[in-house]
Every structure is written in C-alpha cells, then in structure tokens.
N, C-alpha and C positions, 0 to 999 in steps of 0.2 A: 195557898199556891195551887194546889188540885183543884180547887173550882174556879181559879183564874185561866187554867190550863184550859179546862173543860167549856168554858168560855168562848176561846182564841180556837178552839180546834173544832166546834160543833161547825155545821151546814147553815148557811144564811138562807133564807125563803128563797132562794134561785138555787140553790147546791154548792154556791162556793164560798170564799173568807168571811165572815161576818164581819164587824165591821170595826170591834177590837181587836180582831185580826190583822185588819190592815190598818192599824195604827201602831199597834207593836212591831208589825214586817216596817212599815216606812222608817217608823222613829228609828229602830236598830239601824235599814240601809241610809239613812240618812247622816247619823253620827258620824257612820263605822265609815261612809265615801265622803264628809267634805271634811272633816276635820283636819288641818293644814293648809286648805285650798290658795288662802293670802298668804297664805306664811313662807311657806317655802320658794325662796326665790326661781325665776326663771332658769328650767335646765336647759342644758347642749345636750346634741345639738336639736334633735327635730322640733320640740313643742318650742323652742325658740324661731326658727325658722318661720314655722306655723303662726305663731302668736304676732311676729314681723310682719307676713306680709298681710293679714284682716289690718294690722296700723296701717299701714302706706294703702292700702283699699280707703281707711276715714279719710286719710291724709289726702290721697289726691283724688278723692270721690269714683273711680274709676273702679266699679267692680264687677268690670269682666277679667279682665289680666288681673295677673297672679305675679305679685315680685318682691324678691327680696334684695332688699334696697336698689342696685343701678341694673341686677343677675331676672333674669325671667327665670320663677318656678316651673315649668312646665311638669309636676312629680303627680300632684291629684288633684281633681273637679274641686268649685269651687267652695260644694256647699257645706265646708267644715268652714273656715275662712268667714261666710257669709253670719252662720250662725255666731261666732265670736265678737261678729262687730257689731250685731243686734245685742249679746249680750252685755259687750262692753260702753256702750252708749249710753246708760244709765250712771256709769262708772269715771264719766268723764271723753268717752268716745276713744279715739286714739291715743290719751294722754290716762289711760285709763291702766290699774295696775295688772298683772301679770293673773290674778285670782279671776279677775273679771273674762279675762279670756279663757279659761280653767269651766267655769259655770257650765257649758252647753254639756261639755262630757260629764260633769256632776248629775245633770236634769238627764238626760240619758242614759245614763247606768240606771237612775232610780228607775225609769219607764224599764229596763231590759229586768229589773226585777220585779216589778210588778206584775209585767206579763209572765217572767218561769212561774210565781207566785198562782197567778189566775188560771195559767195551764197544769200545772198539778192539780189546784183544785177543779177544775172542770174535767179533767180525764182521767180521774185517780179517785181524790179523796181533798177533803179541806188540811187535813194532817199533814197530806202530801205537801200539798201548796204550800203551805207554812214553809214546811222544812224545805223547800226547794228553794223557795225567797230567801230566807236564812242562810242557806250556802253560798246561793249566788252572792247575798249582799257582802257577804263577809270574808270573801276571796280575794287570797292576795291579788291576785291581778287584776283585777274588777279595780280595789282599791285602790293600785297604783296609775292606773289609764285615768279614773274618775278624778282626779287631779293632776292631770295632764293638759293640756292646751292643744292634744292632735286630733286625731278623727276615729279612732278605734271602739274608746265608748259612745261617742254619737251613732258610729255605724251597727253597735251592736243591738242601740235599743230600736234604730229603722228595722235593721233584720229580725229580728223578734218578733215586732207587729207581720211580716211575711211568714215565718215559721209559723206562728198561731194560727194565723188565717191557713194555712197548706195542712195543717195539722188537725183544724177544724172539716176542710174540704174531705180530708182522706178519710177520717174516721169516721167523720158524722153526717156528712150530707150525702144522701140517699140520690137524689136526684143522678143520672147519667152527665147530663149539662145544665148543672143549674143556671139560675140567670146569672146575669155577669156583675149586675149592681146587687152586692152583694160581698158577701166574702170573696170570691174572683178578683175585684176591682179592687177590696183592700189588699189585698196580697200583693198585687202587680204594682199598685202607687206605693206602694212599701217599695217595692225594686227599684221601681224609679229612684226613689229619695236615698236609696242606698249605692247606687249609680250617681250618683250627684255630691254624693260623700267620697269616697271611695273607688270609682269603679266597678267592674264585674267583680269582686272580692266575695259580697255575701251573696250575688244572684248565684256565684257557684255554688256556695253553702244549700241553697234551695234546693238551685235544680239537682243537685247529686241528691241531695237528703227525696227528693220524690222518684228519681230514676231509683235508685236502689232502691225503697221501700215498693215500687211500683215490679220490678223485678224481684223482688223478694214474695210478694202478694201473685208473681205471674198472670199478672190483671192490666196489659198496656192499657184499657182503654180507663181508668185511672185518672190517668194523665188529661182525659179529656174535661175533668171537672174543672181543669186550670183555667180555660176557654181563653189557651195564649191566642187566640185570634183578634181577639181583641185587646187582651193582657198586654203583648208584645206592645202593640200600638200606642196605647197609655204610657207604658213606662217610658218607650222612647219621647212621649208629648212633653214628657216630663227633666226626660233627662236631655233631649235632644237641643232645644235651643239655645243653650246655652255651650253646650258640646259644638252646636255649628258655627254660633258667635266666633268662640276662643278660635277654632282654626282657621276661619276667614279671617280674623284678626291678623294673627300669626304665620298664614299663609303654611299652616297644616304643621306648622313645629310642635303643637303641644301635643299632638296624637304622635307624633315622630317619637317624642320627649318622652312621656308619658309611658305610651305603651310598648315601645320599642325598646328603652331602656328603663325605665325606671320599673315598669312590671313584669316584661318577659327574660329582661335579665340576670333578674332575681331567682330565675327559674331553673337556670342552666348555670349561671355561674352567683358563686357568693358575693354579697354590694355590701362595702365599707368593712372589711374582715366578719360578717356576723354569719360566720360558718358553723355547723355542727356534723356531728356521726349520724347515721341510720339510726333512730331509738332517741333521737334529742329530747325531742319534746314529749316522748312516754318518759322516759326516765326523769322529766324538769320536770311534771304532773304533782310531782310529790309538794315543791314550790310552788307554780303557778296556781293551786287548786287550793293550797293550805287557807285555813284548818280541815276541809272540807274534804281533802284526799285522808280522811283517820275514819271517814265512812265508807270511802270510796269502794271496799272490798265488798261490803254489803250492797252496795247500787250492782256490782258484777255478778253476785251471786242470785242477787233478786230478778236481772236479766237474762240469764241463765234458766234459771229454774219456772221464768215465765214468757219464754222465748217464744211462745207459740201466740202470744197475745200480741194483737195489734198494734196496740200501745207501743208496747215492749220493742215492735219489731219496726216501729219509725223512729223511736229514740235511738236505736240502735243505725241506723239508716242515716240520723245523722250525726251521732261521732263519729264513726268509722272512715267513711268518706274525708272528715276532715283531718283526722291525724293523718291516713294514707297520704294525703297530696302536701298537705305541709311537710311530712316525712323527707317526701321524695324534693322538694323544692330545696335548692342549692342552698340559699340565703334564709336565716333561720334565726327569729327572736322568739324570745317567750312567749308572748303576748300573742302570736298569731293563732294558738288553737283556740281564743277567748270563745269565737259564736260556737264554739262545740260542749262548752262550759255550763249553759243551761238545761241542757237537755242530761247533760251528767247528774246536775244537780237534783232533775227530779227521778233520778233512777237512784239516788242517794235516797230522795225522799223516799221513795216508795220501798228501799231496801232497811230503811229506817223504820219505816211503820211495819215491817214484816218480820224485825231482828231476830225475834223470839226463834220463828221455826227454821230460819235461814240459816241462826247461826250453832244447828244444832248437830253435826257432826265435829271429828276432830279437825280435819284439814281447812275447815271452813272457819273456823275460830282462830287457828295456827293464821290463814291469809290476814284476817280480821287484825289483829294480834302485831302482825307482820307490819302493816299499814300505817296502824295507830301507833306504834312506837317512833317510824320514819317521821310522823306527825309530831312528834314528843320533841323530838330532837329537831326539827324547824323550827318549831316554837323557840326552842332554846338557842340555835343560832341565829335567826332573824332579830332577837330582841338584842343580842347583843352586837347586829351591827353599829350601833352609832358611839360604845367603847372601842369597839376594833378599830374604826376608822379616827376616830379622834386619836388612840394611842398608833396608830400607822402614820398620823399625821405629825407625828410629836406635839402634841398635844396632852392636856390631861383632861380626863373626860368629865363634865359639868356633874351636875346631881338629876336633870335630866337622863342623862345618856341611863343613869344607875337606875334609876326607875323604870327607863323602857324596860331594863332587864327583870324586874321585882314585875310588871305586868307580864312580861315572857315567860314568865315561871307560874303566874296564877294562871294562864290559856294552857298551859302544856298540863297543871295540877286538873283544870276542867276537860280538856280531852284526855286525861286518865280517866275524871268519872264517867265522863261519854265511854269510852271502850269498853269498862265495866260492865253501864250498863245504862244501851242504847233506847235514848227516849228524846221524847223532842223536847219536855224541862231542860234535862241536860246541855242536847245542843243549844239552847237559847242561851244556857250559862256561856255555853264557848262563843257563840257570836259576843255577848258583852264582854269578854276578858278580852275578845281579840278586837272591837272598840275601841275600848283602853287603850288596848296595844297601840291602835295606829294613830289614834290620837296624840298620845304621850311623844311617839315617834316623830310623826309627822308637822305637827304643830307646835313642837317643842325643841327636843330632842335632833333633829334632822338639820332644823335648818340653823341652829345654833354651830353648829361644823363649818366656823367662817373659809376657814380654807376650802370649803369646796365652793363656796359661792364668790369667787374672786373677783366676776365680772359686775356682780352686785356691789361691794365694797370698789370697786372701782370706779363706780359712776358715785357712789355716795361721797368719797375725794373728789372726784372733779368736778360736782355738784356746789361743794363746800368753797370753790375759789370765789374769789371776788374782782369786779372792774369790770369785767365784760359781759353785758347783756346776753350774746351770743358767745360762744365759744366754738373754734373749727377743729374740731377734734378726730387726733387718727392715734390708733393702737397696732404697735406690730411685735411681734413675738407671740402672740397669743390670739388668734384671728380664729375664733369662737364666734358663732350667730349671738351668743345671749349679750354680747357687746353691743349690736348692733339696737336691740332694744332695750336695753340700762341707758348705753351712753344716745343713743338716740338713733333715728334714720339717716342723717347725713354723717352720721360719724364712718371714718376713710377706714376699712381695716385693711390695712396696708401689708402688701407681699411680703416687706423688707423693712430693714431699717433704712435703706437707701431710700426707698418711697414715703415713709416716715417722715425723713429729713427734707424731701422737695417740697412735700405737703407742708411742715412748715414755716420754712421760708417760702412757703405761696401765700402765707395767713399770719403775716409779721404781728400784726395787732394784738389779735384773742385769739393766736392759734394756740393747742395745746397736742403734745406726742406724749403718746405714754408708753414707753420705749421696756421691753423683756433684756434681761441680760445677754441673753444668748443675740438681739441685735443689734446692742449696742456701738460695737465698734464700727459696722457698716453706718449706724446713724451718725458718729460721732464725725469719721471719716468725710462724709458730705458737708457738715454745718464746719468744719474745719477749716475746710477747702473754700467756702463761700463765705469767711470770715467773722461767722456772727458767733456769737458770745450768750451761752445758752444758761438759763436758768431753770433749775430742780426746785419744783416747789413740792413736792412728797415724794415720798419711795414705799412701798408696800413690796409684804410677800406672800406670795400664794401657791394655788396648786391648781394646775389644770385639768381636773377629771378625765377629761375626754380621752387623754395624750397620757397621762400619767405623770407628767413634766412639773419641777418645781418653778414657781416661778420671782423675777426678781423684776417689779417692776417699776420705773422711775419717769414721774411725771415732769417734763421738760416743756418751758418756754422761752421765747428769746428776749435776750436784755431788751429793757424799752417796751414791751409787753405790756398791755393794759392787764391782762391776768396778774393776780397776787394770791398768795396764801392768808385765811382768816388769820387774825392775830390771836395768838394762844393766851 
C-alpha cells in the first residue's frame, strides 16, 4: 500500500499527477457522482422543470425559447437545456429517460474535479492535488448536483476552467499584458460559457476572487493581465447572440423575466420560502462539505499560518467573497456556496500535507477534534435518512435503507482514523466508504422510497391502460413539474377539479383524470351536472414531497371510454 501511495503522490515529468494518479482521482470521482444517475426518478420541482423543457426544445425543434409545456421559462440562458438534449439524443432524444438528461452535470462535476486536482498540483504539490480532487469528488454537494438535471454542476466545471486560467494569470505570468491568445482568452470563453449556463452567477465568483486578491496584493495594475479589452468582447460574442435572439424574440420578456425577478429578486427578498438566518450557509458547511468539512479545521489553520503566501492569499480571495454575498442574499439554498467549494478543498489539501506541524498546539487539535466529530455525526445521520423517511412514511424500511446505514458507520469508523491520524491513505479510505455510501443510497436505497416518487408510479398506472393509442391526460390535486415529464408534454395539470372535469368531458374517447382527494368533490360536482357516468380504473396512494401532502389519488374515465384497465 506504501508503495502504491508513493506512486499516486510522486511528480509526473511536468510537476503534477502522474498518471495512476489520475486514474485513482477519476475512478473514485466517477463512482462516488454517478452512481444512481438512471435510478433515481425525476425530482420536483426544478431539475424536472429543467429536464421538460431540453424535451419540448427535441419536441418542437425550436431551440431558442425556453418552455415548459404551454408557460415561457424565461428563469436561465439556454445552455444547460442545450447540453441535455445533446446528451439525451443518444438515449432516445425527447423520449429519452430522466438519467440521460442527468449526464452533462455528471461530465462536469468530473471536469470541476479534475481541474481542483491539476490546480493543487501545479501550485502546491501532487499530494495537494490528490487530496483536493478527493474532497471535491466526494462532497455531498458535488454528489447531489452531479445527478441532478439543473445547471449548477455544468456551471461549476465552465467556472473552474476561468478560476485556473485567473489563477494561473496572477501567480505565474510575469508579463504586465501578456498576449491575449493565451490564457486571457481561456479565462474570458470560460465566462462566456458560464453566462450562457447560468448568467452573471460565476463571472461574479471571478471578478470578486481578482478584485480582492488584487486588493489584497495593492497591485491594481494586476487586473490588467486580464486584458478585458478584449476578454469583455469574446464573452459577450459568446454569450451575446443568443441573449439578443431570445429578447427579440420575446420582445425583451426574458431579460424582464430573468433578471428582474428571477435573479434580483432573490437578492432582496426570499423566492419559494428558501429563507435563512445570517450564518446559513457557515453553519450548513458542516453538510454541504461532508466528509471533507472533518479536515476543514486544518485547510483554516494551514491559511492562517500561511497567510502571507500568494497562494494562500487568492484561495482565500475566493471563498470569502463568496460566503459574504450569498450570506447577505435573501433567498438561500445549500448548493449555492458550491464554486467556493474547490478552492476550500485545496486549502484542505494543503492543510492535510502539513498536519503534522499545524496541528501541534492544544487549541489547534481541540478545533481539529471539534470538526471531525460534527463530521462523525453526519456520517451517522445522513445514512440513516432513507429509515427515517421510510418509517415517516409508514413504511418499513427494505434491507437496503439497513445497509445505507452499516455503510454510514464504516465512513464515520474511517473519518475517525482520518482525525487520528491525518494522511492522504486515510482520506482515500473516507472518499471509498463515502462511495458506498452514496451508491448504496442513491442507487438503491433512495429510490426504492415509492412514496416519494408518486409521479413516477403514476405514469407507470397510466402507462399500464389499454385501448387507446393516445391518451388525453390531466392530474389535478398534485400539479408537480415531474408530472409533466412521467405523464408527458401534453398532459393538462389542471388548477382544479373543476378543470379536470371540463378536460375530460373535452376528450370523451381516451381521455384520462387523475383526480387527488382533496379535488374530488369539485370534479365530481361538474361530471354530475353534465351527466356522464364516470369510471375508476385504479386508485393509488402517495406523498407529495414538495407540499408535504398525502396523497389519495383516483384514475377516472368516462363510461363508453376506449381506455380499460389490463386484466389482472
């Protein structure tokens, strides 16, 4: 094992991972993010939204607009969307499964770890690099975006190629204005393409991460190795025509849309209840970072104690910036410190190659100590979310859900010997047990939790009728996005049971309603009054995530109906 370590951790003839290096960083970040990627059905609401409207882009070839089903998305640029339907087009195109539109963020999380990987080793040490790729790879939130169908790990791995490149600029290129083809030009097309995902989201991460490093250095002219003279101009070539399409299109709604509410409103006031205190996202760090926050005290002390170093003093340039403004920012989920996440990870690293002298007073072991126990105890409740939820659901929990937990307890057993005694063997064991972990979770364990996936069992019943080639289908009680892509694009999700009931008496033939308790009476009330004679061909129960809502739901068609139920 010491001379495999010895291996993975030496200098490749250019100075950084050798090249079992980076087959052990992939293979681990590879596992540790796709494992569940098909499995886990479509969630509510956003990466269902998301995943809707790249379908209706194959569907009606049209991809400039952005919609879900009849509703204009005007929320972000095109090109998370774009990448989905490239990757789902091997997968069947529009009719392709939910995993398939999952891949882009897969393939970009592993690039956002490659490059923390390449940038510890090129500015640190190959040790570093390792261990920085190792954190990143195996961080919960890394893991949960990378099977997601939104834009966050796409965006993370465009902004990463910008980071490197600003990072390479500052520290190592000598020249005043170097030429612009060059690292200038990848930094700046990196903005672009993260403008084209997302918005201004990561160009702030940049530009704050160089304004403060630049003001911390008291060196404005700095700035000028950026050569936005030209930089500017590229990213808009980049992000601009497609930016000018959509509002001539829409005649300037989606910038109204977009940036008027859907990003400045976020700012000033909380969007969809996702509010926090001052301290959210320090204090969620312990979560969002896990396993990776059980080093975390050692990345602080190793910043500290080498605060005068360059390095030290841009890594630090860019997380600070980013917790500050997320902090202060109204509207608050986990996921948003993610781009601040690599650069933690190689102050990890480099607090990890240095443990020995760092962690050699008391107060500095007591932090250390402090950390990795907050680390012990996520371990141990994150693996037993899928008993909790199965026995909250009245449920009894599979032999999966038992196991997540028997994997929860060997990651918590391995970052006990990581605290002990911090080495990068060690953490290698914690990245594997926390593998397991999310494998077992995710691809097993998760999505076996039939009640949270109601909208999936929902289309597999109305999948299962027979007689109608077509079916005109409307759900009201439960008007969920993930409906929209189980039961399909034209499926009605109806405000009411009263709209339920019009829809189908509009679609006498193969229409189908699949009516929630709570709307029943308004449905019943309408098909009552208009005389027809309604038939139940299944009933289901579930549970609405989103809402917290149980649900009771009854598949109705009218007498004389081509739809039947298979015969049992």
């Amino acid at each position: 094992m010491d001379a495999f370590l010895q291996r993975i951790t030496e200098s490749s003839p250019t100075g950084g991972l050798t090249r079992p290096a980076w087959i052990v960083l992939m293979l681990l970040a590879a596992v540790t993010l796709s494992t569940g990627i098909f499995s886990v059905p479509p969630m509510d609401r956003d990466e269902s939204r998301y995943a809707q409207a790249a379908r209706q882009m194959m569907e009606s070839g049209d991809y400039l607009n952005i919609n879900f089903q009849e509703y204009d998305r005007h929320k972000q640029p095109a090109g998370s969307y774009w990448l989905q339907t490239v990757a789902a087009a091997p997968f069947g195109g529009a009719d392709a499964p939910i995993g398939a539109h999952r891949l882009p963020g897969f393939l970009f999380a592993l690039l956002a770890v490659a490059i923390t990987a390449w940038m510890g080793a090129r500015f640190f040490s190959p040790p570093v690099g390792l261990a920085a790729g190792i954190v990143l790879a195996i961080c919960l939130t890394l893991s949960v975006e990378a099977r997601t169908a939104k834009t966050d790990a796409i965006l993370l791995g465009f902004g990463m190629i910008a980071q490197a490149s600003l990072m390479v600029l500052m520290l190592q290129v000598k020249e005043a204005r170097p030429k612009f083809i060059g690292w200038p030009a990848v930094m700046w097309g990196a903005i672009g393409l993260t403008l084209l995902v997302k918005g201004p989201i990561f160009f702030m991460v940049t530009a704050l991460t160089a304004i403060a490093f630049t003001a911390w250095k008291r060196d404005p002219k700095l700035l000028l190795k950026l050569r936005p003279e030209f930089g500017v101009p590229l990213a808009l070539l980049i992000f601009g025509p497609w930016f000018i399409a959509i509002n001539l299109e829409t005649d300037w709604a989606f910038y109204y849309e977009a940036v008027g509410h859907s990003m400045l409103d976020k700012v000033g006031e909380a969007q969809e209840a996702h509010s926090g205190p001052l301290g959210f996202h320090i204090g969620l760090t312990a979560v969002t970072l896990w396993p990776g926050v059980a080093l975390l005290a050692l990345g602080v002390l190793a910043a500290w104690a080498h605060r005068s170093d360059d390095r030290i003093k841009f890594l630090i340039s860019w997380i600070i910036p980013v917790y500050i403004v997320f902090e202060f920012v109204a509207t608050k989920l986990p996921h948003y410190t993610l781009p601040a996440f690599p650069a933690m990870a190689m102050l990890i690293g480099f607090g990890l190659v240095n443990a020995q002298s760092l962690l050699s007073g008391l107060w500095q072991r007591a932090a250390h100590w402090a950390l990795g126990a907050v680390a012990i105890m996520v371990a141990l409740v994150l693996s037993a979310a899928p008993v909790i939820a199965n026995r909250e659901l009245g449920r009894e929990p599979d032999l999966a859900a038992w196991i997540t937990i028997g994997f929860g307890a060997v990651a918590a057993v391995a970052i006990l010997a990581l605290l002990l005694r911090p080495s990068l063997k060690r953490l290698l064991g914690v990245g594997v047990s926390a593998a397991a972990l999310y494998a077992c979770a995710f691809a097993v364990a998760i999505p076996a939790i039939d009640p949270l996936w109601s909208s999936h069992r929902v289309a597999q019943i109305a999948n299962s009728f027979e007689g109608c080639e077509v079916q005109h289908r409307t759900i009201a009680g439960y008007r969920e996005p993930s409906n929209a892509f189980n039961l399909g694009t034209a499926t009605w999700l109806a405000h009411s049971g009263t709209d339920a009931a019009e829809f189908l008496l509009e679609h006498r033939a193969c229409g189908l309603a699949i009516v929630d308790a709570a709307e029943q009476e308004a449905f019943l009330a309408v098909t009552s009054a208009a005389g027809a004679e309604l038939t139940a061909l299944a009933r289901m129960n579930g549970y609405n995530s989103v809402k917290g809502d149980d649900l009771s739901l009854t598949f109705y068609t009218l007498d004389g109906s081509g739809l039947t139920a298979p015969a049992r």
